[in-house]
N, C-alpha and C positions, 0 to 999 in steps of 0.2 A: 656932388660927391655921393650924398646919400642914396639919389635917385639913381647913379651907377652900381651900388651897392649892389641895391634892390632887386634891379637887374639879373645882376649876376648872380642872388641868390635862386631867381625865380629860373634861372638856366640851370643850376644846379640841379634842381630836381627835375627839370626837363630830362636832361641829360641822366640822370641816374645815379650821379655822381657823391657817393656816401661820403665822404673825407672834407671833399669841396664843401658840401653842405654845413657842416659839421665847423670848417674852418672861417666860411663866411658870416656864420651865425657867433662865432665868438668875434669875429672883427667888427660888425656891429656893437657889439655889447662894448666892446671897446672903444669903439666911435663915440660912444653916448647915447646910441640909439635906443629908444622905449623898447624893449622887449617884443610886444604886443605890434608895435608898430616894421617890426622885423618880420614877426611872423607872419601878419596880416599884406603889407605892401610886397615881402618878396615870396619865402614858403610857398606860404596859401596861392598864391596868382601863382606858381608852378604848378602845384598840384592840381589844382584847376585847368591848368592848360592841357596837363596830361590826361585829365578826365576826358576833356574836349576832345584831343587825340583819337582815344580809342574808343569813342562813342563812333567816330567816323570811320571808323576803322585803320586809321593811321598808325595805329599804336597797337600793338597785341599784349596777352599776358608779361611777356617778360619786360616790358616798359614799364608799367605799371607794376608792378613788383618792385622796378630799379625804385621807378618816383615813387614807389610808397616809402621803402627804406630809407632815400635819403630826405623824404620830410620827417621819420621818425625821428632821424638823426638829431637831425636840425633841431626839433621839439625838445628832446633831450638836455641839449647845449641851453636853451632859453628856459625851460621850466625854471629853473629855481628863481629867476629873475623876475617872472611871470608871478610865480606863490608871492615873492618878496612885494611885486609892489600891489599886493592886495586884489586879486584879481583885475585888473588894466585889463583883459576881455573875458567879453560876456560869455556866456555856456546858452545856447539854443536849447539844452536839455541833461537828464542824466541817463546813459542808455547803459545795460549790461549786455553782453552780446557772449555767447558758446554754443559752442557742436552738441547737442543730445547723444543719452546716453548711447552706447555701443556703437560709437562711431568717429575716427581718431583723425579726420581728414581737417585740417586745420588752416589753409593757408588763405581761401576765399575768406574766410571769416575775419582771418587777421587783415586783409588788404579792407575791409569793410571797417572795419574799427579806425583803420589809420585815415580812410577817409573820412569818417567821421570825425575825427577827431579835427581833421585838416579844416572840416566845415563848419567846428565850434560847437561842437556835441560834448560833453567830459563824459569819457568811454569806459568801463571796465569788462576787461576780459575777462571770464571766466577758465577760458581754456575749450578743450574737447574732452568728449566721452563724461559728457556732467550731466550726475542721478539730478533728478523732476525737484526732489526735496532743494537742490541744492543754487538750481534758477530761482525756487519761492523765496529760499534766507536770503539769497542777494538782491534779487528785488525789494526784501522789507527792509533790508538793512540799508542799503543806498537810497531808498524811497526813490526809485525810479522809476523816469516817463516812457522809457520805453525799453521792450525786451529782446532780441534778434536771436530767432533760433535757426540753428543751420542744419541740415542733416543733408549727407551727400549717398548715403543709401535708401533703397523702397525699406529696407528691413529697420530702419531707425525711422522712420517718417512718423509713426504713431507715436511716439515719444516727443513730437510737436503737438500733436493734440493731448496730450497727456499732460505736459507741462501746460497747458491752458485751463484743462480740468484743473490742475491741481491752484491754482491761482484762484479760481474761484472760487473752492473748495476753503480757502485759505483767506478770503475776503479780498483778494489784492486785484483783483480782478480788472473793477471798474476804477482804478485810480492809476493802469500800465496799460501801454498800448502795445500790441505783440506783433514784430514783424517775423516774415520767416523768407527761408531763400535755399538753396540746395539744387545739383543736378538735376534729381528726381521731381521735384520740388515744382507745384501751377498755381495759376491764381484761383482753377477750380479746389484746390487743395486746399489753400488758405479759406477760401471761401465754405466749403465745407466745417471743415475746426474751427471756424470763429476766432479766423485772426485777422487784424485788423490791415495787415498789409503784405504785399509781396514781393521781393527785386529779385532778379534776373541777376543782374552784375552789380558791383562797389559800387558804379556811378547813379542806375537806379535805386540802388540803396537811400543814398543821402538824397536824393528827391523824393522819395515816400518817407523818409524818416521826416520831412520838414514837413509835407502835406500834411502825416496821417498827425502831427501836433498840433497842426492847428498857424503854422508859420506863413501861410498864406502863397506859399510857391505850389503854380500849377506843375504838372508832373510833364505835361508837354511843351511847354515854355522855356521851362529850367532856368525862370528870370530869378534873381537875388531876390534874400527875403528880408522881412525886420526879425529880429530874434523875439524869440516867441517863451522863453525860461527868465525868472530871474536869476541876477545876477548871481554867482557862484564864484567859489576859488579859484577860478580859470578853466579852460578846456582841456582835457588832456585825455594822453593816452596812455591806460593802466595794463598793460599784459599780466598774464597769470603770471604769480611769483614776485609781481611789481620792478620787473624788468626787461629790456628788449625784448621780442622773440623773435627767433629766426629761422622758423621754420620751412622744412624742403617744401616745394609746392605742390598742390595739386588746384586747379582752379573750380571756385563753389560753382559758378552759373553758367550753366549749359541748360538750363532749363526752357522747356519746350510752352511758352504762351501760345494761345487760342491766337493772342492779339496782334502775331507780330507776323510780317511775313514768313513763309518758309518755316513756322515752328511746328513740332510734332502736334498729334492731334492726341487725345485722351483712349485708353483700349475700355471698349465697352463690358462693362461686368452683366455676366447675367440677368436678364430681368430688361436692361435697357438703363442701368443709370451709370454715372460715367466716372470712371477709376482716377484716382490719384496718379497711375504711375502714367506718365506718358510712353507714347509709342517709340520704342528705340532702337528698332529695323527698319531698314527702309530708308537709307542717305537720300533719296532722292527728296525727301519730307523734311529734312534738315537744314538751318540758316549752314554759312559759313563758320560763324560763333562756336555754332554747335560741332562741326566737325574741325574745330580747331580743339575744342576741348579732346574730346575722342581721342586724336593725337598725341595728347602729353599725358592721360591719364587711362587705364580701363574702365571700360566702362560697361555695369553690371545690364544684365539682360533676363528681362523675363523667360523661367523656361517653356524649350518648343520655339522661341527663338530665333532665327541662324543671320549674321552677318552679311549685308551684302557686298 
C-alpha cells in the first residue's frame, strides 16, 4: 500500500499536479507514514524525475515550474510534521539564495531554491532587488554555507561582485561559498569576481551546490551523494515573507557557457580581455535552451546591436 502511495506521490509532481500533491501528502501522514519518509521515497523521486526530464530536453520551463509548485505544496503539508519529529532528515547545508540589487526578475531563482530544498539544502529566500548590506546580515545571521546570487540583467551584474566585496570586507568571506546564475550571467564572470560557482539552470544549480561543499558529487555524473552538513531542523523551503511565492515567470538560465555546445561566445572588450556579457545576436551561436528562453521573456541587448 505504501509503496502505491509513493508512487502516486512521485507522479504528482511529475504531472504538475498542486492539489494531488498536497492531498497525497496528507494521506500519508494519515497512513502513519514518517514524514521524511513521504518526502524522500515519493516528492523527492518526482522532483528528480522532472530534473531528469528537462536535462534531456523532455521537459521545458513550464514542467518544471508545474513540478516545482506541486513539490512546494507537498513540503508545506509535511513541514510541521518534519519540525515535530525533530529533524527525521538531514539538511546537506544552509543556503540563502536572492536577485541583486536593481533587478526584480524572480522566478529562476525561486525554481532554484525549490530545488534545493527538494535536494535537502534548508533554503532562505531572500527575495529580489536586495541591497549588498542585506545578503551580508543574512548570511551572518543564518551562518550560512552557501550564498546564490541571481541577476537577470548586464546592469545588475556588478552587484554580484559587489556583494562578494562586501563579504570580505565583512570577515564572512571564507566561511560561505558564493554561487551566482542569471541570463547574462558565465563562468568567465564568476570566475573573474571570485565566486566560487556557477549554474546555467535549477538542475545545474543543485550539482554545483553539492560539488562546490564539498558533498562529493561530480557535476558530470550527477551520481547521489552522502550529505555533507550536519544535522539541522530539517530541510526546508523559506520564501520571503515565510510563505509560498507564486511568482509570474521569467526563466534565470539562458546563460551562454564557453563549455557547452551552441553557447554564445564572450564580446571582446578593448585591449583583448574578455567581457562578462555574452554575445546576444546572432541565433545561429545559440543552444535551443537559449532560444527557448528568448521566447517567453525580452531579452536586453547590447547597444549597436540588431536582431536577427
Amino acid at each position: 500500500m505504501s509503496e502505491e502511495l509513493y508512487e502516486q506521490m512521485k507522479q504528482s509532481v511529475i504531472d504538475g499536479e498542486v492539489e494531488d500533491a498536497e492531498r497525497l501528502a496528507q494521506e500519508g501522514l494519515d497512513a502513519g507514514l514518517a514524514a521524511g519518509d513521504i518526502l524522500d521515497k515519493g516528492f523527492v523521486k518526482g522532483i528528480e524525475e522532472v530534473g531528469d526530464l528537462f536535462g534531456k530536453g523532455e521537459f521545458f520551463l513550464p514542467e518544471l515550474v508545474q513540478g516545482a509548485e506541486a513539490m512546494k505544496a507537498a513540503v508545506a503539508v509535511l513541514q510541521p510534521a518534519i519540525d515535530a519529529a525533530g529533524g527525521g532528515r538531514q539538511s546537506l547545508g544552509k543556503a540563502v539564495a536572492g536577485t541583486v540589487a536593481g533587478d526584480i526578475h524572480e522566478i529562476g531563482k525561486t525554481i532554484v531554491c525549490s530545488m534545493l530544498s527538494a535536494a535537502g539544502f534548508t533554503v532562505t529566500d531572500v527575495g529580489c532587488d536586495v541591497p549588498v548590506e542585506t545578503f551580508v546580515q543574512k548570511v551572518k545571521d543564518e551562518n550560512a554555507d552557501l550564498l546564490l546570487l541571481s541577476a537577470l540583467l548586464t546592469t545588475t551584474m556588478p552587484n554580484q561582485q559587489k556583494t562578494i566585496e562586501a563579504l570580505k570586507a565583512a570577515g564572512l568571506r571564507d566561511g560561505v561559498k558564493v554561487m551566482i546564475g542569471g541570463a547574462p550571467t558565465t563562468r568567465a564572470w564568476a570566475d573573474e569576481i571570485g565566486a566560487d560557482g556557477y549554474a546555467e539552470d535549477a538542475i545545474e544549480a543543485v550539482v554545483t551546490a553539492k560539488t562546490i561543499l564539498g558533498c562529493g558529487e561530480d557535476s558530470d555524473s550527477r551520481t547521489s551523494v552522502t550529505r555533507c552538513a550536519p544535522e539541522t531542523s530539517g530541510s526546508q523551503f523559506v520564501p520571503p515573507g515565510g510563505g509560498p511565492s507564486h511568482e509570474p515567470a521569467l526563466r534565470q538560465s539562458a546563460s551562454a557557457s564557453s563549455e557547452r555546445p551552441g553557447a554564445a561566445f564572450p564580446i571582446e572588450r578593448p585591449g583583448g580581455s574578455p567581457s562578462a556579457w555574452p554575445l546576444l545576436s546572432g541565433r545561429q551561436s545559440r543552444s535551443p535552451r537559449q532560444l527557448r528562453n528568448e521566447a517567453l521573456a525580452p531579452t536586453w541587448r547590447a547597444p549597436g546591436t540588431v536582431p536577427q
